[in-house]
C-alpha positions as a Markdown table, in Angstrom:
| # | Residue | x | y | z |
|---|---|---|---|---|
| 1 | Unk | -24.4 | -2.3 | -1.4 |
| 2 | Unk | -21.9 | 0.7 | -1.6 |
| 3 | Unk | -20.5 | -0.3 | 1.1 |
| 4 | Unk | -19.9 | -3.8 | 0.5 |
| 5 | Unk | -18.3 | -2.7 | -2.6 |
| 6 | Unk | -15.9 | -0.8 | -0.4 |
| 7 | Unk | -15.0 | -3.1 | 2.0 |
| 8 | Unk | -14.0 | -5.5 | -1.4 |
| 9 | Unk | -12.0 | -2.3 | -2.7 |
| 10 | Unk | -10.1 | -1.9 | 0.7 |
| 11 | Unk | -9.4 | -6.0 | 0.7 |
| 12 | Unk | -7.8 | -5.8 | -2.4 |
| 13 | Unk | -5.9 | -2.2 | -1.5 |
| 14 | Unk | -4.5 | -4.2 | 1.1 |
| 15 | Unk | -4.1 | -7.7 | -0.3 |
| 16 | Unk | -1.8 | -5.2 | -3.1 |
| 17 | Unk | 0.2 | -3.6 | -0.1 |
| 18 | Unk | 0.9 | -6.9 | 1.3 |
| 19 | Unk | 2.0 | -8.3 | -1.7 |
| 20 | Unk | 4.4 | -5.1 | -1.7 |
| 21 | Unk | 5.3 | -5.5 | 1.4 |
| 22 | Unk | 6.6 | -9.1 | 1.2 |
| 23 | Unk | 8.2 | -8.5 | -2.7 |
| 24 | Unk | 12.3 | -7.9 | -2.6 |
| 25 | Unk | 14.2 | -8.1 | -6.0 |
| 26 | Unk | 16.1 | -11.2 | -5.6 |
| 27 | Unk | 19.4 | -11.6 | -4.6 |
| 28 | Unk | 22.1 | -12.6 | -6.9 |
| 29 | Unk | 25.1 | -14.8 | -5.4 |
| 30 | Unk | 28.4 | -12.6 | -4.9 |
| 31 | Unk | 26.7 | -9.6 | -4.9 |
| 32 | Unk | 26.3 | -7.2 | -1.8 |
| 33 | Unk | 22.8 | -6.7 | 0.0 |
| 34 | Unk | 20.4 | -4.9 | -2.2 |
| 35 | Unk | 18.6 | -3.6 | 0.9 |
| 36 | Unk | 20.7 | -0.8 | 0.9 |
| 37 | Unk | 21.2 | 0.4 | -2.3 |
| 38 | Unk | 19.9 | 4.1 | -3.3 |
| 39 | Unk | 17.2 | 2.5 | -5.8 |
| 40 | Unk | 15.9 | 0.2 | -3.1 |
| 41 | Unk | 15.7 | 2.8 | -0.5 |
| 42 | Unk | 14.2 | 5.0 | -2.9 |
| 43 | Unk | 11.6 | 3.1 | -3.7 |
| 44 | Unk | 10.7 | 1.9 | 0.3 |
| 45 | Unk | 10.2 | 5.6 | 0.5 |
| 46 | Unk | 8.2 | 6.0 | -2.1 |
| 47 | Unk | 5.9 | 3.0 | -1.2 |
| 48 | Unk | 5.7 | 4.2 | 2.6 |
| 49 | Unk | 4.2 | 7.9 | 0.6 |
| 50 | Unk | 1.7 | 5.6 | -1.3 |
| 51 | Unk | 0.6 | 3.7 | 2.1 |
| 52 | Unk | 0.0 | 7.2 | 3.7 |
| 53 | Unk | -1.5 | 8.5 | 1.0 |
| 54 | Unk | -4.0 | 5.4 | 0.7 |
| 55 | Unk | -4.5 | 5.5 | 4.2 |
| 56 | Unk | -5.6 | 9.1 | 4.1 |
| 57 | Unk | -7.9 | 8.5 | 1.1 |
| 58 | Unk | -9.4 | 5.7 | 2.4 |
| 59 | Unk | -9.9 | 7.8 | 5.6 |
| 60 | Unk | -11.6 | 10.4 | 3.3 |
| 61 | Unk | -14.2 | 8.1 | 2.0 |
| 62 | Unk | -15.1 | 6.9 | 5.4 |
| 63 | Unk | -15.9 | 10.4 | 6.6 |
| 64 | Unk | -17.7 | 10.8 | 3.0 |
| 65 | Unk | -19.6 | 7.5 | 3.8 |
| 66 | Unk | -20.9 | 8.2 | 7.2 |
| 67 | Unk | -21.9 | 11.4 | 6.3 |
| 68 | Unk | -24.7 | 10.3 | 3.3 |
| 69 | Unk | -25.3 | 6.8 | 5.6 |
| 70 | Unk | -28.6 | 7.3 | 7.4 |
């Protein structure tokens, strides 16, 4: 049961970071690429120090989960 509950936690963790992945603010006509704009790039940053940060947690809980799993 705990661990079906997981595996529906870690769908939607990475239903979310697709979602992320895939959103860009949208371009306005006449304006220069947003890509590279300080904001944008600080927040790709940010975002790629969330997905490592999931990906560590989630790696914790594993461990934790094997561990009390006969």
């Amino acid at each position: 049961m705990a661990t079906a509950r997981m595996e529906q936690a870690i769908a939607r963790i990475e239903a979310a970071l697709t979602r992320l992945e895939s959103a860009r603010p949208p371009g306005r006509s006449g304006e220069p690429e947003m890509e590279n704009s300080p904001r944008v790039l600080a927040l790709v940053d940010r975002h790629e120090k969330l997905r490592e940060e999931v990906a560590e947690t989630l790696r914790d809980l594993d461990a934790l989960i094997a561990e009390i799993e006969p």
